[in-house]
mmCIF file of the N, C-alpha and C atoms, coordinates in Angstrom:
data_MODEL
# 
_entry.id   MODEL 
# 
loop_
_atom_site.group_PDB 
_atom_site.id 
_atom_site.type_symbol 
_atom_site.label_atom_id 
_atom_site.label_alt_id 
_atom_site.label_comp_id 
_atom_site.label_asym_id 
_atom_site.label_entity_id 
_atom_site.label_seq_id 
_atom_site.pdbx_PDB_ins_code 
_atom_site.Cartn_x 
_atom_site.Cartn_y 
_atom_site.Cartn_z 
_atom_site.occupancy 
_atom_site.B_iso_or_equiv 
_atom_site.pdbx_formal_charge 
_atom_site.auth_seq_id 
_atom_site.auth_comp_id 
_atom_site.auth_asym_id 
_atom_site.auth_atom_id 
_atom_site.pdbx_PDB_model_num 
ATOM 1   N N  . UNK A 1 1  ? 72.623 79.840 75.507 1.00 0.00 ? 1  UNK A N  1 
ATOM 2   C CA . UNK A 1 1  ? 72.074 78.828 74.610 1.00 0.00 ? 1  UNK A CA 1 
ATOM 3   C C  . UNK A 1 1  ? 70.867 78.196 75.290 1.00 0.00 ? 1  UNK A C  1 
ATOM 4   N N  . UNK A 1 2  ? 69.800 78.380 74.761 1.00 0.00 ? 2  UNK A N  1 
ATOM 5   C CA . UNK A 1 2  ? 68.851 77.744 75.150 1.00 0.00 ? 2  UNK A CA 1 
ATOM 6   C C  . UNK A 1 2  ? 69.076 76.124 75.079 1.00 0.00 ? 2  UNK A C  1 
ATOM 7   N N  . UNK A 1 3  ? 67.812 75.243 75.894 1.00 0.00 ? 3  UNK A N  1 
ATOM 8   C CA . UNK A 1 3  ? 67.813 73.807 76.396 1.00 0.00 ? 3  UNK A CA 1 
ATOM 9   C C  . UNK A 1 3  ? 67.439 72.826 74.945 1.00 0.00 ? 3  UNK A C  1 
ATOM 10  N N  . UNK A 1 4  ? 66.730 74.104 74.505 1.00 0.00 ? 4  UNK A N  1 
ATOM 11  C CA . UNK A 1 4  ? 66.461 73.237 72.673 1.00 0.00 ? 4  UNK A CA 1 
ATOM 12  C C  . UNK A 1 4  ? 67.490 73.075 72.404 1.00 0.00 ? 4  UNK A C  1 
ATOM 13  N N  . UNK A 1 5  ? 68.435 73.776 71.883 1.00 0.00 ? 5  UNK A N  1 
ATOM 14  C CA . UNK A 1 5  ? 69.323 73.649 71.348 1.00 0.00 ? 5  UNK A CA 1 
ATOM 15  C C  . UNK A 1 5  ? 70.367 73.316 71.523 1.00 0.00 ? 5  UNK A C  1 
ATOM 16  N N  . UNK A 1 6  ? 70.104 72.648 72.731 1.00 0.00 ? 6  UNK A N  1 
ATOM 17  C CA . UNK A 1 6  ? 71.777 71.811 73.190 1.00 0.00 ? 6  UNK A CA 1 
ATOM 18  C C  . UNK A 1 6  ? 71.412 70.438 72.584 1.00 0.00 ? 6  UNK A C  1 
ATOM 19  N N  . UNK A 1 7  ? 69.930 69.925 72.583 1.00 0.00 ? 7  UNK A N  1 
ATOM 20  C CA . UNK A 1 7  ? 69.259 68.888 72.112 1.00 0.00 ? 7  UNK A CA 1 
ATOM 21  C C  . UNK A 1 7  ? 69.627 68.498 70.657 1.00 0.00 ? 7  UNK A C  1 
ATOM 22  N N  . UNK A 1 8  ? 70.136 69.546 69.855 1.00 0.00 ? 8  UNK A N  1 
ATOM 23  C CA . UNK A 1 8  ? 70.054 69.561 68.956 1.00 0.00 ? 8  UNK A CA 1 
ATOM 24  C C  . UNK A 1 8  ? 71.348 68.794 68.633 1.00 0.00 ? 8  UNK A C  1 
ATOM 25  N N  . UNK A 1 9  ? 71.193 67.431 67.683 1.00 0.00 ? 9  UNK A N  1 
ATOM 26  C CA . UNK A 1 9  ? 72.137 67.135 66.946 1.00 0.00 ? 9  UNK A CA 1 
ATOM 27  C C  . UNK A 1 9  ? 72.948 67.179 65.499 1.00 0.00 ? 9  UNK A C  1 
ATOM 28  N N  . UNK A 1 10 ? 73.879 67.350 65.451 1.00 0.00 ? 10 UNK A N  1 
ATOM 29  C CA . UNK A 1 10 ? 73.876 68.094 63.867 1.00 0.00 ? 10 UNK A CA 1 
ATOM 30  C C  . UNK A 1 10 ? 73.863 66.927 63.477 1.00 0.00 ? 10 UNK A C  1 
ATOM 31  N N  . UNK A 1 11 ? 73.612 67.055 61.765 1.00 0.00 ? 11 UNK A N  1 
ATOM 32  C CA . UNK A 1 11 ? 73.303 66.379 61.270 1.00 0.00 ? 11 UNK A CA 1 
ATOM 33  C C  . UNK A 1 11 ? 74.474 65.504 60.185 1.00 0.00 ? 11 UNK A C  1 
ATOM 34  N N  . UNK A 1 12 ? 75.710 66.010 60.408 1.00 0.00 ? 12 UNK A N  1 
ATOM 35  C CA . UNK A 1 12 ? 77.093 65.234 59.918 1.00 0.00 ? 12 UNK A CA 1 
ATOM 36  C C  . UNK A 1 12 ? 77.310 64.594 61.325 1.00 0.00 ? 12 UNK A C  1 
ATOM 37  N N  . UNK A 1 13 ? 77.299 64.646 62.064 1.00 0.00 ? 13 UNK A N  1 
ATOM 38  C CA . UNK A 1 13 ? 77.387 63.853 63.630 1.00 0.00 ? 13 UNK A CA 1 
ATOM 39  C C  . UNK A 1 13 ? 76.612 62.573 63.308 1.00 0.00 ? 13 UNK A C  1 
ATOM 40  N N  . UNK A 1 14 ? 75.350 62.627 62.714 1.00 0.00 ? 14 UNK A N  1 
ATOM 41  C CA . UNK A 1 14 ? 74.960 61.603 62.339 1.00 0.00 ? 14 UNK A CA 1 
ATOM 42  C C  . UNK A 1 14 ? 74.690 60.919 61.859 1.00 0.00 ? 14 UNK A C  1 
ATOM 43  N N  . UNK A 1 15 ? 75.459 61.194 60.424 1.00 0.00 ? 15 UNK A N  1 
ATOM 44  C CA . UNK A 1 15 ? 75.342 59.900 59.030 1.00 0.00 ? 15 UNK A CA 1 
ATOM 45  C C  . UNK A 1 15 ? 76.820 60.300 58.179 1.00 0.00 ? 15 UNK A C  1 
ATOM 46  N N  . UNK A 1 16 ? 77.736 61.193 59.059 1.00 0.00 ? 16 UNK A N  1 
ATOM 47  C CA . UNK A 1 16 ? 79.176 61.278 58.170 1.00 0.00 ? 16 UNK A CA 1 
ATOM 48  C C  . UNK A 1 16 ? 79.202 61.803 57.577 1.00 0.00 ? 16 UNK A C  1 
ATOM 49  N N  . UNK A 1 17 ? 80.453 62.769 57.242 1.00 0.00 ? 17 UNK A N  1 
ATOM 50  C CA . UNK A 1 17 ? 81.011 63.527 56.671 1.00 0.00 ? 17 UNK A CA 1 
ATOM 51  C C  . UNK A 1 17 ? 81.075 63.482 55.146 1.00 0.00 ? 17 UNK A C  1 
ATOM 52  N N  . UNK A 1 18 ? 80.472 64.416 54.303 1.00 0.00 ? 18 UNK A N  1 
ATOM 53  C CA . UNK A 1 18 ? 80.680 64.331 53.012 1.00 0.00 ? 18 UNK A CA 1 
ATOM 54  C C  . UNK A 1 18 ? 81.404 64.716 52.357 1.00 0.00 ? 18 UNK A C  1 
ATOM 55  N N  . UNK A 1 19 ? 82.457 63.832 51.450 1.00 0.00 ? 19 UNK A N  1 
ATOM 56  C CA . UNK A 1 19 ? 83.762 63.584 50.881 1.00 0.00 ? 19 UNK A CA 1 
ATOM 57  C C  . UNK A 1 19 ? 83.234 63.969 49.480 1.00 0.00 ? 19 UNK A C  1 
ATOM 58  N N  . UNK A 1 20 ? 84.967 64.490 49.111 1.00 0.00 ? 20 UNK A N  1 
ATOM 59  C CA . UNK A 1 20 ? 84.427 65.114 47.662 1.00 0.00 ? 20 UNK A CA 1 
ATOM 60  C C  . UNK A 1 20 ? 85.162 63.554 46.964 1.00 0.00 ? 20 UNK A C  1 
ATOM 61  N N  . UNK A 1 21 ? 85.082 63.725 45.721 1.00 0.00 ? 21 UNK A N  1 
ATOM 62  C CA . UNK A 1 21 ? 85.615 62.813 44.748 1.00 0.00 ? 21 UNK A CA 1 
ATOM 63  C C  . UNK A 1 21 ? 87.163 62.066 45.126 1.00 0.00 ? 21 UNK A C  1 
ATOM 64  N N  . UNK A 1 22 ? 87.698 62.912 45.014 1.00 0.00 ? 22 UNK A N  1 
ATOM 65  C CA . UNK A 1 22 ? 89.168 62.782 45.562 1.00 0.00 ? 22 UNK A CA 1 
ATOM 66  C C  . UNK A 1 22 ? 89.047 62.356 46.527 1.00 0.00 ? 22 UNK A C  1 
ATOM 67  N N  . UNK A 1 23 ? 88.492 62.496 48.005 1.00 0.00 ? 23 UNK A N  1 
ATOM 68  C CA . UNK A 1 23 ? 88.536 61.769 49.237 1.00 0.00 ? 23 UNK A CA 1 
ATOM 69  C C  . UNK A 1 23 ? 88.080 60.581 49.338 1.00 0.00 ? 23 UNK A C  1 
ATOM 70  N N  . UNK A 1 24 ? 86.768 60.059 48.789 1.00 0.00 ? 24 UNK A N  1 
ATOM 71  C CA . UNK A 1 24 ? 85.984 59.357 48.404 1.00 0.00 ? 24 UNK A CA 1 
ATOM 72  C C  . UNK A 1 24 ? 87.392 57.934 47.577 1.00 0.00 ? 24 UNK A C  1 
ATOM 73  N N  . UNK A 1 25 ? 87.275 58.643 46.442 1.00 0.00 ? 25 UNK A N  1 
ATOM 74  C CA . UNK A 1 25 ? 89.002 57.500 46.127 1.00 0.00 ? 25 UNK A CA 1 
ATOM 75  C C  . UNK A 1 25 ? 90.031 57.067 46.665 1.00 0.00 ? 25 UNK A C  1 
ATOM 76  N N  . UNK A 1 26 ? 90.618 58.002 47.832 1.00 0.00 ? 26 UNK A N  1 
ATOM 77  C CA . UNK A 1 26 ? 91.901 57.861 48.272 1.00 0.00 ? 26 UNK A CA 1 
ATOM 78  C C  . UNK A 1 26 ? 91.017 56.685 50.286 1.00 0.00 ? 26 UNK A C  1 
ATOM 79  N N  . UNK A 1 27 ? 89.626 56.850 49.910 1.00 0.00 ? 27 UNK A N  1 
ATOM 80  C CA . UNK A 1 27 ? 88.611 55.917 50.976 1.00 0.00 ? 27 UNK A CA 1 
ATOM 81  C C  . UNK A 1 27 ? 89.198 55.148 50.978 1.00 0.00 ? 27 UNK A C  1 
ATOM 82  N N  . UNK A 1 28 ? 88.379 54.684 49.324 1.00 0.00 ? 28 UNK A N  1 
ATOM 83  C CA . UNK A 1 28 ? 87.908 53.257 49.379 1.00 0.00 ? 28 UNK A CA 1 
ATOM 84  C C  . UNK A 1 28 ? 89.237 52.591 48.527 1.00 0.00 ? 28 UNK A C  1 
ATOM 85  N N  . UNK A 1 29 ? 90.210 53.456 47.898 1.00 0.00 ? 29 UNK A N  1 
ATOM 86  C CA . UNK A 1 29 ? 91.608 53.022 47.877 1.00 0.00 ? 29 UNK A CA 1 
ATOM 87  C C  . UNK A 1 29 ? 91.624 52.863 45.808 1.00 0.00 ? 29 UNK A C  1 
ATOM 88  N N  . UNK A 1 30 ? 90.345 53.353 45.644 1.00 0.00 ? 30 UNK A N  1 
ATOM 89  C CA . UNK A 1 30 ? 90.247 53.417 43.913 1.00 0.00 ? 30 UNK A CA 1 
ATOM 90  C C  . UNK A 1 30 ? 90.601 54.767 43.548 1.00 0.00 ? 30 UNK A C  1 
ATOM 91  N N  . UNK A 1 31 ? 90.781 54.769 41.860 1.00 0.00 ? 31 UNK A N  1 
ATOM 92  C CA . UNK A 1 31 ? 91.406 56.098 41.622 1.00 0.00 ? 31 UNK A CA 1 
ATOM 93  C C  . UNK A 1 31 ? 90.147 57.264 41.275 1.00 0.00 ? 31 UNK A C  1 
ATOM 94  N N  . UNK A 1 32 ? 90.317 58.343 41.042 1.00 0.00 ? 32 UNK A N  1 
ATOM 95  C CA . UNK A 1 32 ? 88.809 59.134 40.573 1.00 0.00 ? 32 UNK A CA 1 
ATOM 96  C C  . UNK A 1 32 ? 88.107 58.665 39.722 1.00 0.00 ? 32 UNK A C  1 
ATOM 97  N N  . UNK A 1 33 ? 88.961 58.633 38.327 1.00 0.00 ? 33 UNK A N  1 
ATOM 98  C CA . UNK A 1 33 ? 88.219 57.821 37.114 1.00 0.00 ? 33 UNK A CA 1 
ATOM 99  C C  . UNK A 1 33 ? 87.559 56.811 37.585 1.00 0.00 ? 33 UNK A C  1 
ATOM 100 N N  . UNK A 1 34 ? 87.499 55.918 38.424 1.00 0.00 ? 34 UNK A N  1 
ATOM 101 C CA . UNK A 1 34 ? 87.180 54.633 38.661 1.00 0.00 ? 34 UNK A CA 1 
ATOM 102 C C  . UNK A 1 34 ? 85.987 55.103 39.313 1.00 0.00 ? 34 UNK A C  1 
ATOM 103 N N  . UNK A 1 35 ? 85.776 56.203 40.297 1.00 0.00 ? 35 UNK A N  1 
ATOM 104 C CA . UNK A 1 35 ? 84.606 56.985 40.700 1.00 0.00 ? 35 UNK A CA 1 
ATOM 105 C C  . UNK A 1 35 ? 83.679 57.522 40.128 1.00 0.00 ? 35 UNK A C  1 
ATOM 106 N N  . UNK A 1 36 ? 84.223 58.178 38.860 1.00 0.00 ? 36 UNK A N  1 
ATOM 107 C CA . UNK A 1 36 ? 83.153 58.684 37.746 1.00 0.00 ? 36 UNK A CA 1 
ATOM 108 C C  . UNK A 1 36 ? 82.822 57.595 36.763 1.00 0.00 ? 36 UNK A C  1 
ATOM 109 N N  . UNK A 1 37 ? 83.276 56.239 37.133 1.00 0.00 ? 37 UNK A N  1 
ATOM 110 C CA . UNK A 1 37 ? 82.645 55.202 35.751 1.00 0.00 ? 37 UNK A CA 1 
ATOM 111 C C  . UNK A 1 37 ? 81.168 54.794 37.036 1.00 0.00 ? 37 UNK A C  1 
ATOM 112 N N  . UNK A 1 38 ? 81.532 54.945 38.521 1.00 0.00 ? 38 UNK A N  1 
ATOM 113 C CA . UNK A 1 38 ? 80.403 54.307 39.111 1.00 0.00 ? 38 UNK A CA 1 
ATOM 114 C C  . UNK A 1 38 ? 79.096 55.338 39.348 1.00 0.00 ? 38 UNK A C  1 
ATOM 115 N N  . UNK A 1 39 ? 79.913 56.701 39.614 1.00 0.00 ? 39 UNK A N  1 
ATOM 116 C CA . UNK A 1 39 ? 78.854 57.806 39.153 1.00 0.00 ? 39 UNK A CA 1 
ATOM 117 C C  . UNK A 1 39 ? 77.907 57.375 38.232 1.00 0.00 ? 39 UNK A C  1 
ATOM 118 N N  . UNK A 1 40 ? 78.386 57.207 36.825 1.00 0.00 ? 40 UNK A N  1 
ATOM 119 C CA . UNK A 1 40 ? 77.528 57.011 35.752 1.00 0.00 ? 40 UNK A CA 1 
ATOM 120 C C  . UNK A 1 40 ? 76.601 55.936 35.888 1.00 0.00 ? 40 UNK A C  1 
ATOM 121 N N  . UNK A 1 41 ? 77.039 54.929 36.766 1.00 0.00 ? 41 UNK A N  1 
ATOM 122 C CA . UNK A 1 41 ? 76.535 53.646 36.997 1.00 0.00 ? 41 UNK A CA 1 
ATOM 123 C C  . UNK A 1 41 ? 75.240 53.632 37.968 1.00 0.00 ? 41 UNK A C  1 
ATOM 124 N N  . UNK A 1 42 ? 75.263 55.100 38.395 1.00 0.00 ? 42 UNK A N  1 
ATOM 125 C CA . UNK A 1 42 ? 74.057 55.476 39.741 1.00 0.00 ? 42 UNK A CA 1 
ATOM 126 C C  . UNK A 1 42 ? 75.125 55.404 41.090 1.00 0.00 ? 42 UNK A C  1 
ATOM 127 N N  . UNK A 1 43 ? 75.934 55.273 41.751 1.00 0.00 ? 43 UNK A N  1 
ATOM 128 C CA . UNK A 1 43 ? 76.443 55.895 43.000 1.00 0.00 ? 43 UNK A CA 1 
ATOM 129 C C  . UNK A 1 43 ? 75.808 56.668 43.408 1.00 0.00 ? 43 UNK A C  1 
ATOM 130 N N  . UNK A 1 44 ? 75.065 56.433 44.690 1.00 0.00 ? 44 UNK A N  1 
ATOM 131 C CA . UNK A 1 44 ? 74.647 57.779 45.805 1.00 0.00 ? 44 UNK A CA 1 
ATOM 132 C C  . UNK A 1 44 ? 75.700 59.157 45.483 1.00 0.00 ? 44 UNK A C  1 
ATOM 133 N N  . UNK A 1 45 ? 75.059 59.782 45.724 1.00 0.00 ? 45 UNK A N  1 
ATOM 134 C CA . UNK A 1 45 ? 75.798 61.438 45.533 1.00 0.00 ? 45 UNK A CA 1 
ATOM 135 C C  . UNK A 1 45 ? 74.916 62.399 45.986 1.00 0.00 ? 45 UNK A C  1 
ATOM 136 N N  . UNK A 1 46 ? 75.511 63.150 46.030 1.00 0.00 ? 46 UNK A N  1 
ATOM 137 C CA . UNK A 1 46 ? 75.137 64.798 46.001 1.00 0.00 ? 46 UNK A CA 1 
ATOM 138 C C  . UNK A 1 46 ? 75.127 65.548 45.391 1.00 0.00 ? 46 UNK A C  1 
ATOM 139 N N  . UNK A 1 47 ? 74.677 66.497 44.758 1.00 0.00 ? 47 UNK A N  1 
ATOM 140 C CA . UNK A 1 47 ? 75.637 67.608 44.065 1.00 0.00 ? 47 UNK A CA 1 
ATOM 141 C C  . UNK A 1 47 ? 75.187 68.803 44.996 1.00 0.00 ? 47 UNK A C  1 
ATOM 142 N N  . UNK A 1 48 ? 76.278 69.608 44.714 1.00 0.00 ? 48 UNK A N  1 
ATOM 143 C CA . UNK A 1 48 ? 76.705 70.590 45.905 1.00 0.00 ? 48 UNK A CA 1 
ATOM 144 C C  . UNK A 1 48 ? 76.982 71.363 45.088 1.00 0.00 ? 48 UNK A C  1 
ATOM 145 N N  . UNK A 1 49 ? 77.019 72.419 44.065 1.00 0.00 ? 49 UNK A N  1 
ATOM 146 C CA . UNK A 1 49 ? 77.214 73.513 43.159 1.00 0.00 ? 49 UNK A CA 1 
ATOM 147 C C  . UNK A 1 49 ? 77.708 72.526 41.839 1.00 0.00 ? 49 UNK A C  1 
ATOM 148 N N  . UNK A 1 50 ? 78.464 72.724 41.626 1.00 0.00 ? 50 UNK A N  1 
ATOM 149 C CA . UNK A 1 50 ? 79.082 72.022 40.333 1.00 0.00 ? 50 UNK A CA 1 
ATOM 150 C C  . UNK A 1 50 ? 79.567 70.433 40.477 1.00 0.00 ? 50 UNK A C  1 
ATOM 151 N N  . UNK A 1 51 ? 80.253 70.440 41.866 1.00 0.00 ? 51 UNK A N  1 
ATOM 152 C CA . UNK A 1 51 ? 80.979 69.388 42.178 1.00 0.00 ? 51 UNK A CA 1 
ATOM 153 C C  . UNK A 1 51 ? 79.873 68.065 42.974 1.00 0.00 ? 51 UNK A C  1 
ATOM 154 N N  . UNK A 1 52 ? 80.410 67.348 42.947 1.00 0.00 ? 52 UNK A N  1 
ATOM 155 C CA . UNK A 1 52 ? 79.714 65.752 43.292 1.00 0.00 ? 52 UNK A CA 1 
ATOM 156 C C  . UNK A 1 52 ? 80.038 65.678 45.030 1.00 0.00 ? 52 UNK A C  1 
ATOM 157 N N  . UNK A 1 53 ? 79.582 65.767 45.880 1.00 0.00 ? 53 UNK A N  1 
ATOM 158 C CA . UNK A 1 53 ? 80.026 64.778 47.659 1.00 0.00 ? 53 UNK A CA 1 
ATOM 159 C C  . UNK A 1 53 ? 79.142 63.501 47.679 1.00 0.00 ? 53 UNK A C  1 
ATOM 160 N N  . UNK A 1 54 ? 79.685 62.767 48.391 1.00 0.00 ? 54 UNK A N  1 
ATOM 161 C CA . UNK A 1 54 ? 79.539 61.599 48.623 1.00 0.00 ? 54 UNK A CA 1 
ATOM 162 C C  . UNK A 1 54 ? 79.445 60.697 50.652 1.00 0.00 ? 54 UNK A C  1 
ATOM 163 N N  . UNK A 1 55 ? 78.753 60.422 50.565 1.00 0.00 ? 55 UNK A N  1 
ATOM 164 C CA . UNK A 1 55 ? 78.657 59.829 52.259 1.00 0.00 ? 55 UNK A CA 1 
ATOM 165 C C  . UNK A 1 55 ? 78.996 58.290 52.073 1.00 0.00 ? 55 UNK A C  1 
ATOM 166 N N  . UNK A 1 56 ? 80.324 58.404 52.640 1.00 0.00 ? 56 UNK A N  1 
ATOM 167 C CA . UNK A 1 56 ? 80.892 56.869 52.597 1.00 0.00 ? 56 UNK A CA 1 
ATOM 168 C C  . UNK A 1 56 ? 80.011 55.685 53.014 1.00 0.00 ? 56 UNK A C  1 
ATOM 169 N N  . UNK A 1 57 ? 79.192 55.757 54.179 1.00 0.00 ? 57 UNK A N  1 
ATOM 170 C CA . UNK A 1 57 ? 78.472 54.745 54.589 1.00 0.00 ? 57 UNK A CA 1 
ATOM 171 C C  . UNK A 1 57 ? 77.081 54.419 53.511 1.00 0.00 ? 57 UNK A C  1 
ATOM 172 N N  . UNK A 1 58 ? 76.879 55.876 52.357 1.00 0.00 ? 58 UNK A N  1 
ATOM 173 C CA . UNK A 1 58 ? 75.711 55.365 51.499 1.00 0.00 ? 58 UNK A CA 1 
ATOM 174 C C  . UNK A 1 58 ? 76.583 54.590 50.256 1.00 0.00 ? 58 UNK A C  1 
ATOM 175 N N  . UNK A 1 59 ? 77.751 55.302 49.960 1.00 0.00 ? 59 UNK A N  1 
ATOM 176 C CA . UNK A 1 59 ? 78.285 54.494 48.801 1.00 0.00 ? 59 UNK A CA 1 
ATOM 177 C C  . UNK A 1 59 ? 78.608 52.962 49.136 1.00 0.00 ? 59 UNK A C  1 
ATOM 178 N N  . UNK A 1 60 ? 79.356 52.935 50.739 1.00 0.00 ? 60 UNK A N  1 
ATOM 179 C CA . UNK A 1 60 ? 79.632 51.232 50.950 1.00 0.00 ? 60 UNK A CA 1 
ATOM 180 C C  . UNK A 1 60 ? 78.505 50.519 50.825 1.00 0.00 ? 60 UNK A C  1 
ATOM 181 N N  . UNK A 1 61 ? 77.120 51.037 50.942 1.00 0.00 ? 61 UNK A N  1 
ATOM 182 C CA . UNK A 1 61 ? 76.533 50.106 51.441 1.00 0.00 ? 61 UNK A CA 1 
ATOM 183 C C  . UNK A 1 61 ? 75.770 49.918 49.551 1.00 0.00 ? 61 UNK A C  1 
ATOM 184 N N  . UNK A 1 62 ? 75.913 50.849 48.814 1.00 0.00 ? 62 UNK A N  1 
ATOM 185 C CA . UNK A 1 62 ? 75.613 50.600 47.185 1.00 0.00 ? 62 UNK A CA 1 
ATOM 186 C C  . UNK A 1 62 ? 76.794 49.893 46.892 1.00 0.00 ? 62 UNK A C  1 
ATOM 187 N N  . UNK A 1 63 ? 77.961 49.725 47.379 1.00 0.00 ? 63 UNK A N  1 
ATOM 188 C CA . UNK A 1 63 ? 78.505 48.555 46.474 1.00 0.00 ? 63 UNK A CA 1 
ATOM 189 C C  . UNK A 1 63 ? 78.682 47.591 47.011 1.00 0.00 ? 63 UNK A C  1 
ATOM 190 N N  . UNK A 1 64 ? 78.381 47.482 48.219 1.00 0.00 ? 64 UNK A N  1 
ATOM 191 C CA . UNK A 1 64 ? 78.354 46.143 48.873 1.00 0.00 ? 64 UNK A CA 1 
ATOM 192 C C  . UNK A 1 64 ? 76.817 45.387 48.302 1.00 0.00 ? 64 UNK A C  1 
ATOM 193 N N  . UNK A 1 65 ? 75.515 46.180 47.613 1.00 0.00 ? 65 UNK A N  1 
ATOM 194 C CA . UNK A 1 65 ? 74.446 45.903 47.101 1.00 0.00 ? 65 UNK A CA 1 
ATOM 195 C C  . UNK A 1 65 ? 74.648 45.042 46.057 1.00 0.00 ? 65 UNK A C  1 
ATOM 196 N N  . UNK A 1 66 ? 75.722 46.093 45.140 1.00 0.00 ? 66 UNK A N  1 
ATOM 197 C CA . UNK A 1 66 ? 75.836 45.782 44.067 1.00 0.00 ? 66 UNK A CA 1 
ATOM 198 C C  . UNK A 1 66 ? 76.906 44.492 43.403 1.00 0.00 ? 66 UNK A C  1 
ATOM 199 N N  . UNK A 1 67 ? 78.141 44.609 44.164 1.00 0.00 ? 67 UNK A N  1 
ATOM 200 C CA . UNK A 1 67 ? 79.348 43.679 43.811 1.00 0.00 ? 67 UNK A CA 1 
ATOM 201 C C  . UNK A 1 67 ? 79.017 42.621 44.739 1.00 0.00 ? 67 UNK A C  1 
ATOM 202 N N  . UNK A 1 68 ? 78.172 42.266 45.979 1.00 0.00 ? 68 UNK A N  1 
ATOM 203 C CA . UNK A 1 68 ? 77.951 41.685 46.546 1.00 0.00 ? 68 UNK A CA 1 
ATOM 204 C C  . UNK A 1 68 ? 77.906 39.858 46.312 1.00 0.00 ? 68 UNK A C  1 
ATOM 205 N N  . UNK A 1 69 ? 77.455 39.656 44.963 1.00 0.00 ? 69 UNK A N  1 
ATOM 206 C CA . UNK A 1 69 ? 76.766 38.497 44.250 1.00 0.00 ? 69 UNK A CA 1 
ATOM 207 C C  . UNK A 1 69 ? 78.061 38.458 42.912 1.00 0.00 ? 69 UNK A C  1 
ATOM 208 N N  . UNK A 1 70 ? 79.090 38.936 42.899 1.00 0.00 ? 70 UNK A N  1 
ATOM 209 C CA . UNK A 1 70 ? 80.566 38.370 42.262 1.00 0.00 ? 70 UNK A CA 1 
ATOM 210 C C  . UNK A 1 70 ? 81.113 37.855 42.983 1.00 0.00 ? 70 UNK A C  1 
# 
C-alpha cells in the first residue's frame, strides 16, 4: 500500500453511516410513517436506487432547525 493511501480517509469515517428508513426510525425512536411525513416535508436524504438513506447527524441537525422554536 502506498503512503497516499494510508492518508486516505474514508469518507463514512467521517460524517456517519447511512441508515435506511427503518434504522433511521428505530434512531431517533419514531415510527417509518412518521419518516415519510418528514421526507415530504424536505428531510436531508439520499436516494440510493429506489430506496431513501439518511445521515443521522444531517437529519438531527434539520430537526433540531426546524422543531427548535416549539
Amino acid at each position: 500500500m502506498s503512503a497516499r493511501a494510508e492518508n486516505v480517509i474514508p469518507l463514512r469515517a467521517t460524517r456517519g453511516p447511512l441508515l435506511s428508513m427503518r434504522e433511521l426510525a428505530a434512531e431517533l425512536g419514531f415510527s417509518e410513517r412518521w419518516v415519510r411525513y418528514r421526507v415530504q416535508e424536505g428531510m436531508p436524504k439520499r436516494r440510493w436506487g429506489n430506496q431513501y438513506r439518511f445521515r443521522l447527524t444531517e437529519v438531527e441537525a434539520w430537526l433540531e432547525e426546524r422543531y427548535a422554536q416549539t
